[in-house]
PyMOL Python script that loads the backbone (N, CA, C, O; Angstrom):
from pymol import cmd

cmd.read_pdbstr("""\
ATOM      1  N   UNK A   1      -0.917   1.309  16.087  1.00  0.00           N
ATOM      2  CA  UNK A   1      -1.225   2.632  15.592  1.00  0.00           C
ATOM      3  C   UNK A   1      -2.737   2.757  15.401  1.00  0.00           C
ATOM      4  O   UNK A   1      -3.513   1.803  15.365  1.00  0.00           O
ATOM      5  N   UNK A   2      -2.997   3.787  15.305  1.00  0.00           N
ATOM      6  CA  UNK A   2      -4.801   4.275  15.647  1.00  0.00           C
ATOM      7  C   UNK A   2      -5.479   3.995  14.298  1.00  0.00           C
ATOM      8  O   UNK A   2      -6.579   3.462  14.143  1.00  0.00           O
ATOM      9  N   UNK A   3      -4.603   4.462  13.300  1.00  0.00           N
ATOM     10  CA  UNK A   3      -5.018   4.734  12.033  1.00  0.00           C
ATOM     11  C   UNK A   3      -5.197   3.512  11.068  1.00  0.00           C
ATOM     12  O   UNK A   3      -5.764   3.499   9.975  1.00  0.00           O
ATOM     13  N   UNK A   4      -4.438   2.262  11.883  1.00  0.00           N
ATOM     14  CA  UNK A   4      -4.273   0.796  10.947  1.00  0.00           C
ATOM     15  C   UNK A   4      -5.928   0.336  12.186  1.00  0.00           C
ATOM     16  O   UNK A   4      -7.000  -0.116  11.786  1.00  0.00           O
ATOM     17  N   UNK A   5      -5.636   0.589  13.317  1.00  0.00           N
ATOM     18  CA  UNK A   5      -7.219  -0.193  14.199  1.00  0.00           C
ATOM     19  C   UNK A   5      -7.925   0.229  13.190  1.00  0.00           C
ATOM     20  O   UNK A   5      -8.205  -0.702  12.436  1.00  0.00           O
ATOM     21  N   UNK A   6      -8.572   1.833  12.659  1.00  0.00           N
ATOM     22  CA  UNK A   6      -9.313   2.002  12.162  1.00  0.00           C
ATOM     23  C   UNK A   6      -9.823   1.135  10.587  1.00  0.00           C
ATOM     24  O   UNK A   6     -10.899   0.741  10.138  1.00  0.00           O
ATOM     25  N   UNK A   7      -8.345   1.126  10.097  1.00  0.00           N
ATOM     26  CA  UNK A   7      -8.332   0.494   9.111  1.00  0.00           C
ATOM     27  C   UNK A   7      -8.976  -1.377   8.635  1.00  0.00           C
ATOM     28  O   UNK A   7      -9.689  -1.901   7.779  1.00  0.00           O
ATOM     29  N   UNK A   8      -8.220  -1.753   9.743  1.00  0.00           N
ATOM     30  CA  UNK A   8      -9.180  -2.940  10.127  1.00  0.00           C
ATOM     31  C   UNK A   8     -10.276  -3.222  10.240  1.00  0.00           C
ATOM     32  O   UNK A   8     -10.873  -4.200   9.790  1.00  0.00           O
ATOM     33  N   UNK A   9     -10.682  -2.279  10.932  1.00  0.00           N
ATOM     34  CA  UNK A   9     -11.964  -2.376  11.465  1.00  0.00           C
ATOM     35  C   UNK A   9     -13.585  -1.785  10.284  1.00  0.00           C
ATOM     36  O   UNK A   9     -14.788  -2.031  10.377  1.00  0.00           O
ATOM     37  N   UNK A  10     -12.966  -1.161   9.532  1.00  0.00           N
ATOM     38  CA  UNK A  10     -13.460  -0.600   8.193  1.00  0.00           C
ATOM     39  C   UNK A  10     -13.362  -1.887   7.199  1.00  0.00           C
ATOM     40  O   UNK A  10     -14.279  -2.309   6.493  1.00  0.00           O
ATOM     41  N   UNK A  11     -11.914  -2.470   7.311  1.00  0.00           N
ATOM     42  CA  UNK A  11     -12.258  -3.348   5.727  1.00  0.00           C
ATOM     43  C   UNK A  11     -12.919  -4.418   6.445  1.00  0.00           C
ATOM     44  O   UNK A  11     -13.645  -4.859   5.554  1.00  0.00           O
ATOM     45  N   UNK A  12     -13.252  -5.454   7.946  1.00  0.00           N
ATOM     46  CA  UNK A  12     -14.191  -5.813   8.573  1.00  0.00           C
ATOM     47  C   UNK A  12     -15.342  -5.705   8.076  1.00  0.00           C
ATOM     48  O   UNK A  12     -15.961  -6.619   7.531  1.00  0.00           O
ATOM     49  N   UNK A  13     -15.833  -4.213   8.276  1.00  0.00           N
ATOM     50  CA  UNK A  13     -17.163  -3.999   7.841  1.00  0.00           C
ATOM     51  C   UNK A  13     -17.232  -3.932   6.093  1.00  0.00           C
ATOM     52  O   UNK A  13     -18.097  -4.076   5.229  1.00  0.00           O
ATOM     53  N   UNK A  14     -15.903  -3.649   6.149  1.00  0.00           N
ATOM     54  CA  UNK A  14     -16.107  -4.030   3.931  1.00  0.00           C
ATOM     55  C   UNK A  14     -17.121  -5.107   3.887  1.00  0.00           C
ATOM     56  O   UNK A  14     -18.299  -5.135   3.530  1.00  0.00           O
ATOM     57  N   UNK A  15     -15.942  -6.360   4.566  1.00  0.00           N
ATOM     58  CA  UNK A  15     -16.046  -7.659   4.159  1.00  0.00           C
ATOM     59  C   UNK A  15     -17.769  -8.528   3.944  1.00  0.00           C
ATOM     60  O   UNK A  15     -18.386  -9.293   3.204  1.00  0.00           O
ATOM     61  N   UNK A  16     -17.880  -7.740   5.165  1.00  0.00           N
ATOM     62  CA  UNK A  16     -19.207  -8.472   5.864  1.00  0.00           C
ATOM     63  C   UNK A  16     -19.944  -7.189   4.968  1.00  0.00           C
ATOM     64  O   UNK A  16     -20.446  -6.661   5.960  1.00  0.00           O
ATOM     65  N   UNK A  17     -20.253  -6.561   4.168  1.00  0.00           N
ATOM     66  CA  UNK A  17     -21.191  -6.270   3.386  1.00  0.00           C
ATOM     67  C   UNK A  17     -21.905  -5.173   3.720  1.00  0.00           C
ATOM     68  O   UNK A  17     -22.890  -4.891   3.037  1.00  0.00           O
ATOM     69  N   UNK A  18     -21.453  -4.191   5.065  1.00  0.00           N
ATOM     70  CA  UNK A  18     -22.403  -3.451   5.562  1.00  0.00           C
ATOM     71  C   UNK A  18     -22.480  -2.099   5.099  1.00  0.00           C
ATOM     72  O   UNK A  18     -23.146  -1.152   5.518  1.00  0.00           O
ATOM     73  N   UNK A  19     -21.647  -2.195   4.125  1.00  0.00           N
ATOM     74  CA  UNK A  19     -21.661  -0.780   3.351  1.00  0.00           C
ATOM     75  C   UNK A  19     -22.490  -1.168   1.694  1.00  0.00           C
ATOM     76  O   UNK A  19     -21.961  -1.233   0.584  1.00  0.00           O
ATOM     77  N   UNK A  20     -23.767  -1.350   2.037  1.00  0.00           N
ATOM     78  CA  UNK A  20     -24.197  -1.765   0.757  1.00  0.00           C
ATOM     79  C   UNK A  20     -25.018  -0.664  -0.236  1.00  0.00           C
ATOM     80  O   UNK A  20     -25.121  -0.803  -1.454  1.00  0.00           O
ATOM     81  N   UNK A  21     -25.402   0.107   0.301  1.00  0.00           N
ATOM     82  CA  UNK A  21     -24.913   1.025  -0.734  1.00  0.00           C
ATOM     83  C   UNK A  21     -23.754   2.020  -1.380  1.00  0.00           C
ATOM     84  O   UNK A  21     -23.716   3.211  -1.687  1.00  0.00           O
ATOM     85  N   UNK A  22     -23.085   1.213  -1.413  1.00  0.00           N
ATOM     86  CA  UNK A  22     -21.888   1.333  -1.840  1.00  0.00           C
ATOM     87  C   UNK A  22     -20.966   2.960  -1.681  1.00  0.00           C
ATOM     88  O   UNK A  22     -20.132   3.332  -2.506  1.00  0.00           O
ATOM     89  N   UNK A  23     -21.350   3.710  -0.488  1.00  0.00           N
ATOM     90  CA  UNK A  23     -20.671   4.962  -0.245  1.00  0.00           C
ATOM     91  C   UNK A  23     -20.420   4.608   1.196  1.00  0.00           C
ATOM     92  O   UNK A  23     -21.298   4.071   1.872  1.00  0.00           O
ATOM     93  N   UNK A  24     -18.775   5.016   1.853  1.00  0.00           N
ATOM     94  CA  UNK A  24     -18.751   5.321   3.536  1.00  0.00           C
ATOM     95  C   UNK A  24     -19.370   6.544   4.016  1.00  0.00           C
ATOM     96  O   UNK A  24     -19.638   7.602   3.446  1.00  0.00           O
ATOM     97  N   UNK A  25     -19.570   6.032   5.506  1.00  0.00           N
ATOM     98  CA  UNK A  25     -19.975   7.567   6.077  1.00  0.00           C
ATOM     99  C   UNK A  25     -19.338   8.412   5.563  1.00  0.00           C
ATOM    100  O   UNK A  25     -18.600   7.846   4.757  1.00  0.00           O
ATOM    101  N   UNK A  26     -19.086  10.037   5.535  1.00  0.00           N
ATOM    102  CA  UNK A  26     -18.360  11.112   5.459  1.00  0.00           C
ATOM    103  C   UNK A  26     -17.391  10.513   6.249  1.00  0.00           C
ATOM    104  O   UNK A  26     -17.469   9.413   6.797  1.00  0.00           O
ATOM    105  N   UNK A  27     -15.811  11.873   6.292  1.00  0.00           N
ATOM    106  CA  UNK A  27     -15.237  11.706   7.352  1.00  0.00           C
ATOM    107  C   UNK A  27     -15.553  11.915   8.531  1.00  0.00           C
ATOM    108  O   UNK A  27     -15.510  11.165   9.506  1.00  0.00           O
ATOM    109  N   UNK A  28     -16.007  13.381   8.386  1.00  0.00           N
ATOM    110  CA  UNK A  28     -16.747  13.791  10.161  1.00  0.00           C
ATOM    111  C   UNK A  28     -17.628  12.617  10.627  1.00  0.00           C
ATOM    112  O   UNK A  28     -17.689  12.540  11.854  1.00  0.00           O
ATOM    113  N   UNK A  29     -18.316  11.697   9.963  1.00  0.00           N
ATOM    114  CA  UNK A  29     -18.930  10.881  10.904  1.00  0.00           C
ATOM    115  C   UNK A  29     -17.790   9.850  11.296  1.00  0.00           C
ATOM    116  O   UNK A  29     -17.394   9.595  12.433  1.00  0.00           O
ATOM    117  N   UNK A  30     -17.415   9.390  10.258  1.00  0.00           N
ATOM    118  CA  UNK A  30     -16.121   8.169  10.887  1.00  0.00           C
ATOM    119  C   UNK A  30     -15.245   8.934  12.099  1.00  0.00           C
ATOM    120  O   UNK A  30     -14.920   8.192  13.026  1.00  0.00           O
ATOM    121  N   UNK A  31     -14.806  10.408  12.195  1.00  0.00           N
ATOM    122  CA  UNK A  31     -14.129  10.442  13.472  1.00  0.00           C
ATOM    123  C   UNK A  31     -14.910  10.494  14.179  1.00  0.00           C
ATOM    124  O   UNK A  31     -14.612   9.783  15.139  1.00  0.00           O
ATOM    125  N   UNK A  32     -16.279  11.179  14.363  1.00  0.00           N
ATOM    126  CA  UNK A  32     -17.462  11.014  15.258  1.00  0.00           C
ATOM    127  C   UNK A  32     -17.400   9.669  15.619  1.00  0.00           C
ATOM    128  O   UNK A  32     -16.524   9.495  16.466  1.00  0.00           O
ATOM    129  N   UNK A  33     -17.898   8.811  15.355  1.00  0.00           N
ATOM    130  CA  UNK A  33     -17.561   7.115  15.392  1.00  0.00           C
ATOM    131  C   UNK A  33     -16.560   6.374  15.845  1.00  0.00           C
ATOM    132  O   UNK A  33     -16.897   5.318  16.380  1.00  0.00           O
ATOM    133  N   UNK A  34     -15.318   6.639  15.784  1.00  0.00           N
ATOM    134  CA  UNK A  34     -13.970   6.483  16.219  1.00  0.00           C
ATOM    135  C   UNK A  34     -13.347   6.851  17.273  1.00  0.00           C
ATOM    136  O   UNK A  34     -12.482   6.328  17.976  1.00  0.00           O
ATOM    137  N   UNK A  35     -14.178   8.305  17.297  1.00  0.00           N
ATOM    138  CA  UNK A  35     -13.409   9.386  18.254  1.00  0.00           C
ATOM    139  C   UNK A  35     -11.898   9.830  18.026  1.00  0.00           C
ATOM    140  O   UNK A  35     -11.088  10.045  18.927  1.00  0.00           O
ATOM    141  N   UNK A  36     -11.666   9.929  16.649  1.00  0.00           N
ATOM    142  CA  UNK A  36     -10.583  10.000  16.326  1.00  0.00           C
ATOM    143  C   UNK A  36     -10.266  11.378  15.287  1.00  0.00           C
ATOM    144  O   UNK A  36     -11.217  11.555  14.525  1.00  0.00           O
ATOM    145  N   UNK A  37      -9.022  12.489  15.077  1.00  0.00           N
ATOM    146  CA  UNK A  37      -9.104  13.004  14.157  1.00  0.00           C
ATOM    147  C   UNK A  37      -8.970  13.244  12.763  1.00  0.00           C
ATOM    148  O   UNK A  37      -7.871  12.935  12.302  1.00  0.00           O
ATOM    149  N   UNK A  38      -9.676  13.643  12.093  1.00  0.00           N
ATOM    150  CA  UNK A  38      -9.816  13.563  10.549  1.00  0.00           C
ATOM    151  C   UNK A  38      -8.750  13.043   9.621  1.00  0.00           C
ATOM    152  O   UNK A  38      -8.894  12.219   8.718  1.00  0.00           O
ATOM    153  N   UNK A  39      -7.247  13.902  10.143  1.00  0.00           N
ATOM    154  CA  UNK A  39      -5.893  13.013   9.583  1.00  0.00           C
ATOM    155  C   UNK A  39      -6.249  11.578  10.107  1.00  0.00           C
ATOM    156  O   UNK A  39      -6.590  10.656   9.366  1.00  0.00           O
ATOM    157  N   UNK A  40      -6.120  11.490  11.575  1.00  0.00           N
ATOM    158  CA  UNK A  40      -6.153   9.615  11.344  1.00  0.00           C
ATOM    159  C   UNK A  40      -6.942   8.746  10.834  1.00  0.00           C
ATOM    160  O   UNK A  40      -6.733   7.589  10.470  1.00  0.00           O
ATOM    161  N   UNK A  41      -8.243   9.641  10.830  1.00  0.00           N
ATOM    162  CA  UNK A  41      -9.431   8.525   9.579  1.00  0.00           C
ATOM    163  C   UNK A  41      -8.932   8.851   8.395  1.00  0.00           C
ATOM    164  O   UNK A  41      -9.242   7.930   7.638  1.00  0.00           O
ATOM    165  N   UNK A  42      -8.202   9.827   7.697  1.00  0.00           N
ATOM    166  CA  UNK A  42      -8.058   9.798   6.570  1.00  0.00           C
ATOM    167  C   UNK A  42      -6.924   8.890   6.034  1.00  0.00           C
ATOM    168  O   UNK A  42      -6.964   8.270   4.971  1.00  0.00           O
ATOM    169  N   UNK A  43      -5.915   8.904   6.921  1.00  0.00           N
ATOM    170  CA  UNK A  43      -5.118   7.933   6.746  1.00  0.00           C
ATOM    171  C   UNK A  43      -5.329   6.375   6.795  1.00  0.00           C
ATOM    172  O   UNK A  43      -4.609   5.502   6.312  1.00  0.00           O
ATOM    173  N   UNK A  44      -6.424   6.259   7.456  1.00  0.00           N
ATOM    174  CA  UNK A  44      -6.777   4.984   8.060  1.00  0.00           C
ATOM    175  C   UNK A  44      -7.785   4.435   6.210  1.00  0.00           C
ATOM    176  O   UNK A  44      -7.872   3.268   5.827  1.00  0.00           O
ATOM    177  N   UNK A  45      -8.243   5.400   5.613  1.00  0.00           N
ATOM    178  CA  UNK A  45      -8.891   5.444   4.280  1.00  0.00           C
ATOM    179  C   UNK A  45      -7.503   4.929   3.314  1.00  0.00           C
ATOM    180  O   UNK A  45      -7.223   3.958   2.611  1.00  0.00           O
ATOM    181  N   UNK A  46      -6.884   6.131   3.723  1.00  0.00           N
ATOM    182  CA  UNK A  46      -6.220   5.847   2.410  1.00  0.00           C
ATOM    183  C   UNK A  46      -5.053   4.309   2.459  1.00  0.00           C
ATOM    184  O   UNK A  46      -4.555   3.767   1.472  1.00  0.00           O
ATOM    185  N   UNK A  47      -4.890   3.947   3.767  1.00  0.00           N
ATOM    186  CA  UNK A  47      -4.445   2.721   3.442  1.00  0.00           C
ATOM    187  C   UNK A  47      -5.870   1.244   2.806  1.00  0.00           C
ATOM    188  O   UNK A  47      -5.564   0.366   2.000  1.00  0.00           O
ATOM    189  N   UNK A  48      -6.941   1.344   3.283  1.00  0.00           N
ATOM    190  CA  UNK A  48      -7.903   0.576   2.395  1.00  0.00           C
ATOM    191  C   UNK A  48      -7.837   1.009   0.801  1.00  0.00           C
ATOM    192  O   UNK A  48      -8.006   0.175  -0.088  1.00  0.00           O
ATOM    193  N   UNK A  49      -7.508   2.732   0.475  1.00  0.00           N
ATOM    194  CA  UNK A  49      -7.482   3.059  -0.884  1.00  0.00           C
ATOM    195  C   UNK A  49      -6.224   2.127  -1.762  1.00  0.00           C
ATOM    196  O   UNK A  49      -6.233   1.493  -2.817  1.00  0.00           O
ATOM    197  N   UNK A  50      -5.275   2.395  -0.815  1.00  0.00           N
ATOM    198  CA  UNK A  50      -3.955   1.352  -1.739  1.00  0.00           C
ATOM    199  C   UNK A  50      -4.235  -0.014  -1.521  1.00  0.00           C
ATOM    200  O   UNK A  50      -3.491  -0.823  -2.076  1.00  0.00           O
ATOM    201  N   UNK A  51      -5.162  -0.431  -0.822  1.00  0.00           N
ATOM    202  CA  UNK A  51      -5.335  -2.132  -0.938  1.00  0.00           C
ATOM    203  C   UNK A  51      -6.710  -2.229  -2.153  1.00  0.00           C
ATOM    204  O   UNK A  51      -7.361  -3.164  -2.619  1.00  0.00           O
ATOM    205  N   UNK A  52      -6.713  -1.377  -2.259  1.00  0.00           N
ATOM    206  CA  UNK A  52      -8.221  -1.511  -3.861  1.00  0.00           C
ATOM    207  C   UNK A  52      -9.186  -1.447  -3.125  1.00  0.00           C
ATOM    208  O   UNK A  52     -10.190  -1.537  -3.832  1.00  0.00           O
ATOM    209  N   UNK A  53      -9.487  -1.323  -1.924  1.00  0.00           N
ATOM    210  CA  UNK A  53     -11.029  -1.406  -1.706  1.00  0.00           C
ATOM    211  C   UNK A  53     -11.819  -0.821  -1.574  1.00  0.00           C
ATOM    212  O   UNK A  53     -13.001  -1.129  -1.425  1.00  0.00           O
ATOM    213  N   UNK A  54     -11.249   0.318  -1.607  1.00  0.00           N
ATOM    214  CA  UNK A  54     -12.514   1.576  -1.722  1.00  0.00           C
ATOM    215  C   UNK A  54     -11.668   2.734  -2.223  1.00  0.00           C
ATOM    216  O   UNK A  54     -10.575   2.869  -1.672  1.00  0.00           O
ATOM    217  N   UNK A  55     -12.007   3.607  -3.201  1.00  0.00           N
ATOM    218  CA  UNK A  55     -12.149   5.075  -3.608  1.00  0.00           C
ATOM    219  C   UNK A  55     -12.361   6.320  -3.353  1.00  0.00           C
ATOM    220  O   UNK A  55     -12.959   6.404  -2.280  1.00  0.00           O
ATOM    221  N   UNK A  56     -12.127   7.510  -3.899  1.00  0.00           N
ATOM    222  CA  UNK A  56     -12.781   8.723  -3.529  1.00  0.00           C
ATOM    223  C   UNK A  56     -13.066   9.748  -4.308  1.00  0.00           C
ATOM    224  O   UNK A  56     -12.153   9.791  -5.132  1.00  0.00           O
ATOM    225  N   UNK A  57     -13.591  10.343  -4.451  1.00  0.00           N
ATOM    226  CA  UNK A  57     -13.985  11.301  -5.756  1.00  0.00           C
ATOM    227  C   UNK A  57     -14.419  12.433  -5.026  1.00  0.00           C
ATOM    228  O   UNK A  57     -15.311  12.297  -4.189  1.00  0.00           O
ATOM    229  N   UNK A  58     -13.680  13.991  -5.333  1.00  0.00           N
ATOM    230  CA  UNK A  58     -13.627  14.998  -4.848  1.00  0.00           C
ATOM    231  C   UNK A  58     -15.231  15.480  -4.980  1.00  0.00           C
ATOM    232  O   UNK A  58     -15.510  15.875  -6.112  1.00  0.00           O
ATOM    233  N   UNK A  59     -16.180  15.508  -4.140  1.00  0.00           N
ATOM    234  CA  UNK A  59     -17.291  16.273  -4.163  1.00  0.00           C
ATOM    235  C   UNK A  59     -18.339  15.115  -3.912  1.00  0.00           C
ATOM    236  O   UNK A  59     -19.534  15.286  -3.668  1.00  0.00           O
ATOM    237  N   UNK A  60     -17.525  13.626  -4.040  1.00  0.00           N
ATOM    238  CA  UNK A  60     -18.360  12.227  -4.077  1.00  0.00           C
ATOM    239  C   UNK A  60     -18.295  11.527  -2.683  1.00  0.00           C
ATOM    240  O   UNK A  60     -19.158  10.974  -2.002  1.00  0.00           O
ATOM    241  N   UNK A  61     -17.348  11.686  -2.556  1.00  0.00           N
ATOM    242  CA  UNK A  61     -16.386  11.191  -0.927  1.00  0.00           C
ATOM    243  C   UNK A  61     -16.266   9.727  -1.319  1.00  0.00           C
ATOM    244  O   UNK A  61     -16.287   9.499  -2.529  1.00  0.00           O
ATOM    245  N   UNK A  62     -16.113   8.456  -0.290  1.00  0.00           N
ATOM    246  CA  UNK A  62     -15.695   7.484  -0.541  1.00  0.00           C
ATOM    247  C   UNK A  62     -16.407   6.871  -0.502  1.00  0.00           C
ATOM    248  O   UNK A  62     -17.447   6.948   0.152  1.00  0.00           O
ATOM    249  N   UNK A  63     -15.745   5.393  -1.794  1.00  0.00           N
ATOM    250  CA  UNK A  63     -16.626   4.453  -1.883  1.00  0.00           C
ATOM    251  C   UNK A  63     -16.599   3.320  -2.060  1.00  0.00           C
ATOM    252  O   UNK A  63     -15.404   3.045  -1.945  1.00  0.00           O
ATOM    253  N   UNK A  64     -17.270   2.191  -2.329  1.00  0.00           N
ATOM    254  CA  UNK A  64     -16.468   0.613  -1.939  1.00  0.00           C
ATOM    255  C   UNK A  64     -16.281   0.620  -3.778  1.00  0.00           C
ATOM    256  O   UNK A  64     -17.079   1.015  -4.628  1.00  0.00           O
ATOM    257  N   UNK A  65     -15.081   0.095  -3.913  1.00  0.00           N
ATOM    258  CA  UNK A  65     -14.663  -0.016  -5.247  1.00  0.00           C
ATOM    259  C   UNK A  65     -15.302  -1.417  -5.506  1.00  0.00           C
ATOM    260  O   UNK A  65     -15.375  -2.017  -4.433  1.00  0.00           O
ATOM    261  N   UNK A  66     -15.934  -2.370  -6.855  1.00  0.00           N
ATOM    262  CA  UNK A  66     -16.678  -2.611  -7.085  1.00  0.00           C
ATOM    263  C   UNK A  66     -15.905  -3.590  -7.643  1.00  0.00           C
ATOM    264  O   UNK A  66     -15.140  -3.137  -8.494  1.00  0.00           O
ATOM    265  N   UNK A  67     -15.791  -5.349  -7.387  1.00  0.00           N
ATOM    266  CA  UNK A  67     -14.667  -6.253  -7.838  1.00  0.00           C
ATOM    267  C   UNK A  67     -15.420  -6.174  -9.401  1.00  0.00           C
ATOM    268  O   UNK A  67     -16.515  -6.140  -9.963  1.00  0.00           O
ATOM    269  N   UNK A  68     -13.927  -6.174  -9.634  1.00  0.00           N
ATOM    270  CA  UNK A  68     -13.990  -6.264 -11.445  1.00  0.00           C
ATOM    271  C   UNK A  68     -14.923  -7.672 -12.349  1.00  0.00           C
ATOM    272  O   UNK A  68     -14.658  -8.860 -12.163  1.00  0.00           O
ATOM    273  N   UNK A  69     -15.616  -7.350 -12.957  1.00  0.00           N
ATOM    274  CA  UNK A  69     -16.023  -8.776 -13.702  1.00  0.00           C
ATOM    275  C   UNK A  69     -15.146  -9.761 -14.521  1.00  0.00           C
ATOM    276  O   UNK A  69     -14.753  -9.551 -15.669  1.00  0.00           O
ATOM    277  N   UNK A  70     -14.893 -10.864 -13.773  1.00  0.00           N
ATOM    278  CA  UNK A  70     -13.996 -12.101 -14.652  1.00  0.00           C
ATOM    279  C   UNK A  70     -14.494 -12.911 -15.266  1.00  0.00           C
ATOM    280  O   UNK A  70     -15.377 -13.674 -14.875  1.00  0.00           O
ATOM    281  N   UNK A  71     -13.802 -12.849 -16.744  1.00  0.00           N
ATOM    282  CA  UNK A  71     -14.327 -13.805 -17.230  1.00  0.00           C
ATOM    283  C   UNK A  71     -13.325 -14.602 -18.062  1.00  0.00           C
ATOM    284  O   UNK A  71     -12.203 -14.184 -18.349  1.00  0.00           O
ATOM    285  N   UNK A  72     -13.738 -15.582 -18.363  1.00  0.00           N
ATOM    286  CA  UNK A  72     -12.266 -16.795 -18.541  1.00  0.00           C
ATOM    287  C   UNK A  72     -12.343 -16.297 -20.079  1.00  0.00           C
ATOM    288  O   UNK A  72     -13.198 -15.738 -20.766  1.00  0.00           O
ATOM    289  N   UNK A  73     -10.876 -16.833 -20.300  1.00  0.00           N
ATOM    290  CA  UNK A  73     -10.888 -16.860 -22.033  1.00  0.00           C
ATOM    291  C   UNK A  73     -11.595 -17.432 -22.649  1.00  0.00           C
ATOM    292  O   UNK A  73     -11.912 -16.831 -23.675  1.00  0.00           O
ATOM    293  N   UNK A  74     -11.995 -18.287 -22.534  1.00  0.00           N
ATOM    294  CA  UNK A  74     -12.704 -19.266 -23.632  1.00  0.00           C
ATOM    295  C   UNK A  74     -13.988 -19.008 -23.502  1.00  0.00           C
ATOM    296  O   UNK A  74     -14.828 -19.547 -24.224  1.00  0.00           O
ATOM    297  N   UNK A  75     -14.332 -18.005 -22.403  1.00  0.00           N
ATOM    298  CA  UNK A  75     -15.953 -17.142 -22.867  1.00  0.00           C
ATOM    299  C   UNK A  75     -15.646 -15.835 -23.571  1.00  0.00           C
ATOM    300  O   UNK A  75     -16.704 -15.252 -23.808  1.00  0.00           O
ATOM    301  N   UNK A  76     -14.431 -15.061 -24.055  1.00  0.00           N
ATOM    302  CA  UNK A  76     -14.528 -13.861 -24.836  1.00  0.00           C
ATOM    303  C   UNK A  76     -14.916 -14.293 -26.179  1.00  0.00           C
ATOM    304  O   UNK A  76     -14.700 -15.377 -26.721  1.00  0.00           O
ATOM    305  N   UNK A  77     -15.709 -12.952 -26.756  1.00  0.00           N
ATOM    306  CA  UNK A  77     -16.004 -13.290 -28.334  1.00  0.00           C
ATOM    307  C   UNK A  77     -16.369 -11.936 -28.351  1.00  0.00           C
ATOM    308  O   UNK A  77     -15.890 -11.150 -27.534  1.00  0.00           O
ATOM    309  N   UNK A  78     -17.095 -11.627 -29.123  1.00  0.00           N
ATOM    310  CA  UNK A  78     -17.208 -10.631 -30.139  1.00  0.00           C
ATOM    311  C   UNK A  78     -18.439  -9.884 -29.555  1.00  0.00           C
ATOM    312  O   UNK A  78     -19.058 -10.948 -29.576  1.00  0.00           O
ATOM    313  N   UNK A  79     -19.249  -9.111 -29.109  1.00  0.00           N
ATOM    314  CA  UNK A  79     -19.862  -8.207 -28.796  1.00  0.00           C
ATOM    315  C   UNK A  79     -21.386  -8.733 -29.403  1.00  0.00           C
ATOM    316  O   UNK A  79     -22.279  -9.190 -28.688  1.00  0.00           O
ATOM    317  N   UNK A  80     -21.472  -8.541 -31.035  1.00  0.00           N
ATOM    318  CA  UNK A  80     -22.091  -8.941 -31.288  1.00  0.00           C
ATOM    319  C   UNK A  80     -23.075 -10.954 -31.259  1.00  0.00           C
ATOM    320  O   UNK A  80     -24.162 -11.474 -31.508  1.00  0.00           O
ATOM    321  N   UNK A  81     -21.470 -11.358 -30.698  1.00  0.00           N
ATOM    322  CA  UNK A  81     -22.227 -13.196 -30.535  1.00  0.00           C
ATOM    323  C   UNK A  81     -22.880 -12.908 -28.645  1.00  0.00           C
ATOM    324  O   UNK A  81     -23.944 -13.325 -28.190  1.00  0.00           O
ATOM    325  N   UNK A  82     -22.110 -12.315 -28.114  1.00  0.00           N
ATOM    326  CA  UNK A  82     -22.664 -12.073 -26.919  1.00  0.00           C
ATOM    327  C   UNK A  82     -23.630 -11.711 -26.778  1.00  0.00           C
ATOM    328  O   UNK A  82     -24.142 -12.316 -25.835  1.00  0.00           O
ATOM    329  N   UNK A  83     -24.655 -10.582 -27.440  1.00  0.00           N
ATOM    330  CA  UNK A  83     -25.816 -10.063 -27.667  1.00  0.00           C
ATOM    331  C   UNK A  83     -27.198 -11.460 -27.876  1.00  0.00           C
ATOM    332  O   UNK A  83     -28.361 -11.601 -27.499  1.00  0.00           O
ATOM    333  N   UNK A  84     -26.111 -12.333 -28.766  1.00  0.00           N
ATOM    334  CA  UNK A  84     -27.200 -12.789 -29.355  1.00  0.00           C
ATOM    335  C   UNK A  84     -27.529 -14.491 -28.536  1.00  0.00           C
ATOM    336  O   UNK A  84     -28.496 -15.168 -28.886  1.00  0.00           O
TER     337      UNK A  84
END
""", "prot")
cmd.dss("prot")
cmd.show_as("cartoon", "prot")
cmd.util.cbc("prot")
cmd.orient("prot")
């Protein structure tokens, strides 16, 4: 299917870092790019959206979602010991 190539080929370029400022092209450029239409890049988005890896915000467009900060238990404490 057109819309999973695309998909691949997007979290690819996740992986390897080339979206570093952290927004994708628009859509019109990804089908420009693809040669594909807007439903199938959008679909091809929204399956990276249900794997966590990127976002979208109406007026923001999409963006690489940002891995969460981990930190083990036995480094939590109190706000204030962290400061200091």
């Amino acid at each position: 299917m057109r819309y999973q190539e695309i998909a691949d080929e997007l979290r690819r370029r996740l992986e390897a870092g080339e979206f570093a400022e952290r927004f994708l092209p628009s859509e019109a450029d990804l089908c420009a790019a693809y040669d594909a239409s807007r439903i199938t890049v959008r679909k091809a988005l929204d399956v990276l959206r249900a794997d966590g890896l990127i976002g979208s915000r109406r007026g923001v467009g999409w963006y690489v979602v940002a891995d969460p900060l981990r930190q083990t238990l036995g480094r939590l404490g109190t706000i204030e010991a962290q400061l200091t």
